[in-house]
N, C-alpha and C positions, 0 to 999 in steps of 0.2 A: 448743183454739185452733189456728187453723190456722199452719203456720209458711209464710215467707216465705221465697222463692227471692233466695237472694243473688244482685242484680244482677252481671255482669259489665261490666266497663268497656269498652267499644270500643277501639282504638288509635285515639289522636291521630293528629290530621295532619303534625307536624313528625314523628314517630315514624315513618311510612308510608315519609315520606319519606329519612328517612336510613336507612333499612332498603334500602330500595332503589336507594339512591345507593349503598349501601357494595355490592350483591348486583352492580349497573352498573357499577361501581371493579373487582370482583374477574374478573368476564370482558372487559373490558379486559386487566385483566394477562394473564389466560391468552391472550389471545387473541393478546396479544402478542407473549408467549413464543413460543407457537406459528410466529408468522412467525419468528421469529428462528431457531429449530429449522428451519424450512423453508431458511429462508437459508445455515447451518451445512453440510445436505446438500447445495448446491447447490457446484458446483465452481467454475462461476464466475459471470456476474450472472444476475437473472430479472426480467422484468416483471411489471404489478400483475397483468394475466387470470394468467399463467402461475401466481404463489402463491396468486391465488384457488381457482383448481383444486385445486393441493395441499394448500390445506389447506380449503379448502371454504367460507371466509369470503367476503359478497360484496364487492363492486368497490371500496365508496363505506367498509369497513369497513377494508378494508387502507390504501386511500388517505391516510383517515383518522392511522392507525396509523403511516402510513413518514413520514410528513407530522413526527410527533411521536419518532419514534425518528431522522430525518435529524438533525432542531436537535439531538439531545442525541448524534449522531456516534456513535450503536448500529448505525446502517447509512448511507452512501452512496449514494449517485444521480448518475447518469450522463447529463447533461443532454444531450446528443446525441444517444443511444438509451433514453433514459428509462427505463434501468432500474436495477435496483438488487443492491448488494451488502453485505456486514457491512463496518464501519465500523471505524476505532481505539480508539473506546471498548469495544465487545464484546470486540476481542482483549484490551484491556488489564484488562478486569475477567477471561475467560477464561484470562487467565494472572498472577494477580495471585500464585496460591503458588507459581508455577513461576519467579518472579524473572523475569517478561517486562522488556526496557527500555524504559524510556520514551525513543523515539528523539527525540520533537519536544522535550524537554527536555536530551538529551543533542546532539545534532547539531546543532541551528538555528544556535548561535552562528559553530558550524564552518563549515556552512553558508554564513553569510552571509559570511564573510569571502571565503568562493571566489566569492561574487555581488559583491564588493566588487571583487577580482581579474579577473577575468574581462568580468564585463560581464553573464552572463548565468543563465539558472535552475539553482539548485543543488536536486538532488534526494539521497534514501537511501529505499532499496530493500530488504526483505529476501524469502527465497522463503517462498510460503507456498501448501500445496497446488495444487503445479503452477506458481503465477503470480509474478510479480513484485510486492510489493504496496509503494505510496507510502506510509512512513511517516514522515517529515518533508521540506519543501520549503524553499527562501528565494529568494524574485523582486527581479530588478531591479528599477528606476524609470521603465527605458525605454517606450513605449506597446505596440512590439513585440516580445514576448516570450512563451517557452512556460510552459504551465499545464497541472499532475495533479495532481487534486482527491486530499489523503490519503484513502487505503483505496482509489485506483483500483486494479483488477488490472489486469495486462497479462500478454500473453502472454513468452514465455521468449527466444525464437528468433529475435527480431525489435526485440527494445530492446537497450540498451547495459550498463542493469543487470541485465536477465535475463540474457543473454549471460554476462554473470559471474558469477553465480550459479548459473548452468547447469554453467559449466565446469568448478566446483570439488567438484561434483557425484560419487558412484560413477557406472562405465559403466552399473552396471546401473540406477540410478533415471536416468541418462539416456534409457536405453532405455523405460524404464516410461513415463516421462514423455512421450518422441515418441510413444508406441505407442496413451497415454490421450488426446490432446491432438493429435497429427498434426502438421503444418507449414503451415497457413495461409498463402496468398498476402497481403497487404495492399497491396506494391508492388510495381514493379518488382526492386526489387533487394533482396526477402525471399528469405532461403534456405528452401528448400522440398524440398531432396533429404537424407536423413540423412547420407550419407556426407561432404557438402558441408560440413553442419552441424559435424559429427565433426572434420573439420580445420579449421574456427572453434574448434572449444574448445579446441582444442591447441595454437594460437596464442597464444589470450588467454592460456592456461596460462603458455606460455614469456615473452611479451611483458609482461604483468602490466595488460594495461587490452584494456578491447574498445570498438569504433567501431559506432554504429547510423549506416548512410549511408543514411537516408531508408528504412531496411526495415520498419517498421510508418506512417509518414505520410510524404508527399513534402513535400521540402525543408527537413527537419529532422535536423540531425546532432547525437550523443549521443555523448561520451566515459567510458567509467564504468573505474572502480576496484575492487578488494574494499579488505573492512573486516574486520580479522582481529580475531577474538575471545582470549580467555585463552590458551588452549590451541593455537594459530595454527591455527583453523579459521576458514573462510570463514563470517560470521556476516550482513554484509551487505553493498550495494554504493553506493557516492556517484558519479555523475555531474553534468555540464555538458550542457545543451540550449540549441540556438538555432538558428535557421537556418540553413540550410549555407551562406549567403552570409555571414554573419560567422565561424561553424565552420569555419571549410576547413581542408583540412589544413597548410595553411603555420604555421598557431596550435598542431598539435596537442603538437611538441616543446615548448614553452612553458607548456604548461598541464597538461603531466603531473606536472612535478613537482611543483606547485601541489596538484593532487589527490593525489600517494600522500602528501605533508607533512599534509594534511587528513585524511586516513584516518590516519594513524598517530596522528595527535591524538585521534579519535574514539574509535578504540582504547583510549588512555590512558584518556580519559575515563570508557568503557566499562568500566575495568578497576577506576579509581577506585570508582566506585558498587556493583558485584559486590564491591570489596575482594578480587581476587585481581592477582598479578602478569601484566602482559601479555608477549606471544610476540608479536611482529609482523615481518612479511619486507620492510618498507619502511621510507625512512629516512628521520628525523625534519632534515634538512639542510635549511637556508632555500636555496630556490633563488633567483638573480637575478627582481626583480621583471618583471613582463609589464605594457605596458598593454591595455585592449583593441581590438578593432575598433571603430571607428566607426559608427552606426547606416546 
């Protein structure tokens, strides 16, 4: 008797298709990752042709991608030059075993009281390969007011919190620093000569706050502070931004000590959560209240 050939069953259609949903699922993630890797080397932002190149993905693929990694804040965009950088959620998964802080959790309250004070945008700033990067903000109510989307970079030499950041700096990653990165003109009154630069940090040094007078955008002036860590290392920086027509300097004795009272808080705080005792060179003293400028 002849025997029969066991049929073989075809793959269903629902089967096809979650086979290929899940194969579709998985180069997505890779492809993901990928940019994110691309964005990691990149020092500071890229646009979409520019990471298609590098990583060889086409246009509508990356688009796609930065589109879905902006909402979930794994990378930033830069709606003025449309491009893009890593975000506060990358660093913060990136340094999840290294005790990174969650600065928008530790700073906003502080924050907002110096927006409360003042009138105008409170920002914190820590250094991060090279840049200054926004990691927590609190805005006024007013209509005109300054805006840095967190994760924006900025340059060092030309803000008020890179400025302080810079300063507390070794000579020699100063010099690294000028040396990978230059001195960029942005306005009139950016420093652009190192030696020049060199007696600004010696300044902020001595004086304990540095002034941005419109040197990365005109007619916007920026007061920053450091933020000393456990160990009285310079860990991050808090300034005040507004227009130099409410900024002027006849506010700036008024508002200082408003910010090193706020940075020594932050500190606390900061010290709270690491559970180590704080070192801080500023002092915790209620100054006489300020009100603000008027709009």
């Amino acid at each position: 008797m002849e025997k029969r050939k066991k049929a073989v069953d075809a793959p269903k259609a629902p089967q096809i298709k979650q086979e290929y949903a899940s194969l579709s699922a998985g180069q997505s993630i890779e492809r993901a990752l990928d940019l994110l890797e691309c964005l990691a080397r990149t020092s500071g932002w890229a646009g979409i042709s520019e990471l298609s190149h590098a990583t060889g993905q086409p246009v509508g693929t990356i688009h796609r991608l930065l589109k879905t990694l902006t909402a979930r804040e794994y990378v930033v965009r830069d709606s003025r030059t449309r491009r893009y950088a890593l975000g506060p959620a990358f660093r913060r998964l990136a340094g999840a075993g290294l005790q990174t802080p969650n600065w928008t959790e530790i700073a906003t309250p502080f924050l907002q009281e110096l927006v409360e004070i003042s009138g105008e945008t409170a920002n914190l700033a820590v250094l991060e390969r090279n840049r200054a990067v926004y990691e927590a903000q609190a805005q006024p109510s007013r209509l005109v007011r300054m805006f840095t989307a967190l994760g924006n970079r900025v340059p060092l030499h030309c803000t008020g919190c890179g400025k302080v950041l810079l300063a507390y700096q070794p000579d020699s990653v100063v010099a690294s620093i000028v040396a990978e990165e230059g001195l960029p003109r942005y306005t009139e009154t950016t420093i652009t000569d190192p030696g020049h630069l060199q007696q600004e940090l010696e300044m902020i040094r001595q004086q304990g706050y540095a002034i941005d007078n419109g040197e990365q955008e005109d007619g916007v002036r920026c007061i920053a502070v450091p933020v000393y860590g456990s160990k009285g290392k310079v860990v991050a920086a808090i300034s005040i931004s507004g227009p130099s027509s409410r900024v002027d300097s006849r506010h700036i004795p008024a508002l200082l000590p408003h910010l090193k009272r706020i940075s020594s808080a932050i500190s606390s705080a900061l010290a709270t959560v690491q559970e180590t005792p704080v070192v801080n060179k500023v002092t915790q003293e209620t100054p006489p209240p300020w009100r603000p400028a008027s709009t």
